[in-house]
N, C-alpha and C positions, 0 to 999 in steps of 0.2 A: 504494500500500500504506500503511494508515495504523489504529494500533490507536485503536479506538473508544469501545471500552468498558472500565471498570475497576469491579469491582464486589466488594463482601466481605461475607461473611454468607453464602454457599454451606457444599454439604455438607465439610466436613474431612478430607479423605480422602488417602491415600498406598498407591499400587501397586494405583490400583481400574483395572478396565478398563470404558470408553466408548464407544458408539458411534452411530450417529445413526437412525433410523427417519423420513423426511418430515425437519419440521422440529422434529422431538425429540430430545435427547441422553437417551439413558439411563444412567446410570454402577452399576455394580454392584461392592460391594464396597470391599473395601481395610479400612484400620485408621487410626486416629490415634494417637498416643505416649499414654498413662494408660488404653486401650482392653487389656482382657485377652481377648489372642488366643488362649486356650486353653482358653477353653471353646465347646460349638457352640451358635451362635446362628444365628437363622436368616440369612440373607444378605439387607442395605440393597439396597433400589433408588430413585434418587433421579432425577428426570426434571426437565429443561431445556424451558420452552417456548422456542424461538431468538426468536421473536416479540417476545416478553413481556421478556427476559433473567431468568424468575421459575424457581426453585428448587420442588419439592414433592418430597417424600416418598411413595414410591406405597405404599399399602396392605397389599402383598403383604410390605414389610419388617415386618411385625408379626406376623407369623403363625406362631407355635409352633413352633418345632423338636425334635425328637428326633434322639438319636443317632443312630439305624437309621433316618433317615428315605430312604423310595429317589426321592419324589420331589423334594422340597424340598433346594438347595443350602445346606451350611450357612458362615457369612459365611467369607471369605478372602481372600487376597493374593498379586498375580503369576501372576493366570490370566488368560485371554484372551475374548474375544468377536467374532464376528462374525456380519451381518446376511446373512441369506438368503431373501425376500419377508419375508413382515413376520414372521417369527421369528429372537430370537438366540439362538445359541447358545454357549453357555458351556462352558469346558473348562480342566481344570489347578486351578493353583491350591493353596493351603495355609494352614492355622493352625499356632497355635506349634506344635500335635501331630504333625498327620499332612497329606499330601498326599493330590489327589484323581484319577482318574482316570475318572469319573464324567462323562456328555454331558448337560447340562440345555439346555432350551429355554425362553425364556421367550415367550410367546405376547402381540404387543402388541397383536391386537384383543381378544381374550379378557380379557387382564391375568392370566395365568395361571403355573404352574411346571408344568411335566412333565420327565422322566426318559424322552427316546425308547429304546427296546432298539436295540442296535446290534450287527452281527455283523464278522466278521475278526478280522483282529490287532490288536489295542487296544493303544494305547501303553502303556507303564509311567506311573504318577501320578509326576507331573514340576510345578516352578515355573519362574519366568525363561523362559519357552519364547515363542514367536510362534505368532499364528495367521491367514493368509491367504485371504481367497475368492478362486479363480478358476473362472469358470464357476459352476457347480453344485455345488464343491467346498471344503472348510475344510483349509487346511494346516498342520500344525504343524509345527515344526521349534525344535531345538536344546534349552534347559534345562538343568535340574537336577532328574536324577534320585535319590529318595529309598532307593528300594531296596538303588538299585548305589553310592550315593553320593558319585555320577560327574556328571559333564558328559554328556549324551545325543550319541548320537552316530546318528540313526536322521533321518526325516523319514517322519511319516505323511500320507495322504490318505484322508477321510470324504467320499462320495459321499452328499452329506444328502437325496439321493430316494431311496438305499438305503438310507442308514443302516446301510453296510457299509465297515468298515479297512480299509485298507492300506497294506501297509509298503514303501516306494520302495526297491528297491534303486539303490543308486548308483554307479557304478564312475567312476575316474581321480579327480584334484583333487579337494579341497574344502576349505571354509576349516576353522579350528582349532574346536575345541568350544568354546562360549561358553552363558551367560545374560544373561537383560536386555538383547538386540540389540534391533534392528528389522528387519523384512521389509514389503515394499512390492510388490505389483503393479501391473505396467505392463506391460500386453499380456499376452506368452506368458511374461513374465518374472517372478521373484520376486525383488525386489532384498534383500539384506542388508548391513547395515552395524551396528559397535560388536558393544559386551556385553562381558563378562569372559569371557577364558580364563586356563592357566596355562601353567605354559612345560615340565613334564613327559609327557610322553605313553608309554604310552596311560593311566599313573597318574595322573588328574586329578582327582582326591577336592582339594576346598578345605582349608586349614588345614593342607598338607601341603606346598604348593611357591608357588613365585612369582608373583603375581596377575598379568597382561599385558592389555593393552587395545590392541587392533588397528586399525590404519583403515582397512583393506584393505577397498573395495566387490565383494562379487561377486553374482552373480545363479543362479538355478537354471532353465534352461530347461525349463520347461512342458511343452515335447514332447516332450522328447529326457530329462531328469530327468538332466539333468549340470551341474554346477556350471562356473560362469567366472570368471574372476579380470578383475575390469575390468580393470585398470589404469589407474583413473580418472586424469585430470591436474588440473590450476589447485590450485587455492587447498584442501587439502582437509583436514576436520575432524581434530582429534584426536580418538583413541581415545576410548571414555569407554562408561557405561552407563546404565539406565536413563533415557533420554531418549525421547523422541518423532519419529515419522515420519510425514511421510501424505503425498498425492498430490495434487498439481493442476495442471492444463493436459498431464497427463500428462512432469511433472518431481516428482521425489522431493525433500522439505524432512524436517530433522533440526534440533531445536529441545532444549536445554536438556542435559541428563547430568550425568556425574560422572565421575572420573579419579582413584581413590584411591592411584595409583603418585604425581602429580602433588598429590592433594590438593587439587583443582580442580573447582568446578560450573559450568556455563556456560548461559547464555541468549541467544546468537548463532541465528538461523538462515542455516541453510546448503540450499543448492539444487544439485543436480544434475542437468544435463542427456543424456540417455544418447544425446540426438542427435549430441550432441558431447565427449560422455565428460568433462565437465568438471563439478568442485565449484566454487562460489561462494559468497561471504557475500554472503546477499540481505541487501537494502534494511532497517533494522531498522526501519523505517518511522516515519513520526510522531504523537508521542504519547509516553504512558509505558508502556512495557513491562514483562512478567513481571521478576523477581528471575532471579539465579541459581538456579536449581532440580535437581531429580529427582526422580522414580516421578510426574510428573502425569500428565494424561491431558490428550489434544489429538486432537481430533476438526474434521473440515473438513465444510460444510454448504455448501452451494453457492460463493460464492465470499467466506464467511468461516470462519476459523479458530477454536475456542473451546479455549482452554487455559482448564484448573482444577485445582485441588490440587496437591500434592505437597509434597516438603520440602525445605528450606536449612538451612545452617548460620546459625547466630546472628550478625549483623551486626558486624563489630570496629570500624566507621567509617563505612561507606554500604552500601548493597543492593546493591553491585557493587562491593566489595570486600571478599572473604571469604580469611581468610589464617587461620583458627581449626583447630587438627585435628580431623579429623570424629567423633564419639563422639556416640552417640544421645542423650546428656544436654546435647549443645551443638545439636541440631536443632530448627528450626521449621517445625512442620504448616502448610498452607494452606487459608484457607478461600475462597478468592479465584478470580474468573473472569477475564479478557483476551480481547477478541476483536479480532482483528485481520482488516480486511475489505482483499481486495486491489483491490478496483475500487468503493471507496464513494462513494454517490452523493450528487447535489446538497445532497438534503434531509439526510441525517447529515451532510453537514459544516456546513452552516449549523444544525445543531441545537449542534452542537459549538464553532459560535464565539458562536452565543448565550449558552449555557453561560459559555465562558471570560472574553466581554469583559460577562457579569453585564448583559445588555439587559433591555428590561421582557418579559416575556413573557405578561403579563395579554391583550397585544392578541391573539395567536395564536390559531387555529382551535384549536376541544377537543381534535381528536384531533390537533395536534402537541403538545399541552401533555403529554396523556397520554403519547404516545411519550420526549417526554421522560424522562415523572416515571419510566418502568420503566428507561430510556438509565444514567440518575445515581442509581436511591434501592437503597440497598444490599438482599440479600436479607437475611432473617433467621430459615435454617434451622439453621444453627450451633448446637448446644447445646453449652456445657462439661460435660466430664466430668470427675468425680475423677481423681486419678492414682493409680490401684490397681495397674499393671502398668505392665512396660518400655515395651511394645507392640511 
């Protein structure tokens, strides 16, 4: 396990959702601090060739928005995505205004937006929520709901060949209401771990009682639609939100978050095995790693990792010592990529020590010089924006 790449001049972005197509990351949405989230604009899409590590702008972020538009999404924060053949879709989400509840599709042979009709019980417009494929199937679960102005307490499933809800009923256990978790499939399994809850029930409106951050692993059986309480052992993460999860080798990794009881963001990854019910601090591999972070997005591509964006608080001494209270006027956006390959091979690491011990590299065949120059030369989609808004 050894991070590779370190690259800046990407898109800026904080609480966008990512996800991979081949060997394309798409990321859609999100905000940066001076961005004014309240008005509707059409919603950023920015694509990743993995190949290349190059940054573009797809076209379709340019394209006119109106209020009442039914099929164009307009830009947000804290919505979800996932891929189902070559279409993703998109769910949730908000501006400073109003949340969405709205099913968009973006079409990656096309390059397209659509708004598919969808029948059942539609969730309520909700942020902070997850959204998981199994099978044939997109699952949502958990959030913040706008309406109720509650923590959700529901778990849907969209059957995307019908493009028909449904609402899980659930009976016995389940973990406490939260946003900003993660959920993870593995097998029949949906694994969840973090997020924010509070410590009142069933009154969980925020701003009203005691933030709580939980480390409790449970999972929701696929077949059966009941929730379990692992009772994970070893070594296991603190609580915390907004962080990142995904899957490889069929073990669950949790990489970065936050902890405002603590006042703590971290950039540890942690590994779970459910073969043997154990958390670990994996390997933090070598090389330079992400900051302390949260809301980035981290997406896995066959056997490398791409973490990008999100924010930290403002350094008091090093990049891994943050001891500042957290207040949006003390945060710093990201515009920075990390890829972390777990089984990299011959030629990136002798790219990489070429690189570090400064060899002549004139002698090298074109296309390792080229591999190189995309390895080390920063992207440069990054624009600064005025500071017109909180964000």
């Amino acid at each position: 396990m050894r991070w590779i790449v370190h690259l800046e001049g990407g898109p800026k972005r904080v609480n966008h959702a990512a996800v991979a197509v081949g060997h394309k990351i798409y990321s859609f949405g999100g905000y940066c601090t001076g961005e004014n989230s309240r008005e509707y604009t059409s919603m950023d899409v920015h694509v990743l060739n993995t190949a290349t590590y190059r940054w573009t702008q797809h076209p379709v972020s340019h394209l006119p928005y109106f209020e009442y538009d039914d099929i164009l999404p307009y830009k947000r924060y804290g919505h979800t995505a996932v891929v189902y053949v070559d279409k993703i879709y998109i769910w949730g989400g908000r501006n400073d205004r109003a949340s969405c509840s709205t099913l968009f599709c973006f079409d990656t042979v096309w390059h397209c937006w659509t708004a598919p009709k969808t029948t059942g019980n539609i969730p309520p417009a909700r942020d902070g929520h997850t959204a998981c494929l199994w099978k044939n199937n997109m699952i949502i679960s958990g959030g913040y709901e706008e309406d109720s102005d509650a923590f959700a307490r529901s778990v849907y499933l969209l059957n995307l060949d019908t493009m028909h809800w449904t609402y899980i009923h659930i009976t016995g256990a389940e973990p406490t209401l939260r946003d900003f978790h993660t959920t993870v499939v593995i097998k029949d399994r949906m694994y969840l771990f973090g997020g924010r809850g509070t410590t009142n029930e069933p009154q969980l409106s925020l701003g009203r009682t005691q933030v709580l951050y939980c480390n409790e692993l449970w999972y929701l059986d696929l077949t059966s639609f009941t929730w379990n309480n692992c009772r994970a052992g070893g070594n296991l993460p603190i609580g915390r939100r907004s962080h990142s999860a995904f899957v490889y080798n069929d073990k669950m990794y949790i990489f970065g978050g936050y902890n405002s009881v603590r006042e703590e963001h971290y950039n540890h990854i942690f590994e779970y095995d459910p073969s043997t019910n154990l958390w670990k601090i994996a390997s933090n591999g070598v090389g330079k790693r992400p900051c302390k972070r949260r809301r980035q997005a981290c997406v896995l591509v066959g056997e490398k990792v791409y973490i990008f964006g999100g924010t930290s608080p403002h350094p008091s001494e090093s990049l891994d010592n943050y001891s500042i209270r957290n207040t949006d006027d003390k945060l710093v956006d990201h515009s920075d990529m990390y890829v972390l390959d777990f089984n990299p091979s011959l030629k990136t690491l002798c790219m990489i020590a070429v690189r570090k011990h400064e060899l002549d590299e004139s002698t090298l065949p074109q296309n390792i010089r080229h591999d190189m120059t995309n390895m080390f030369t920063p992207n440069k989609i990054t624009v600064n924006r005025p500071n017109n808004s909180a964000g």
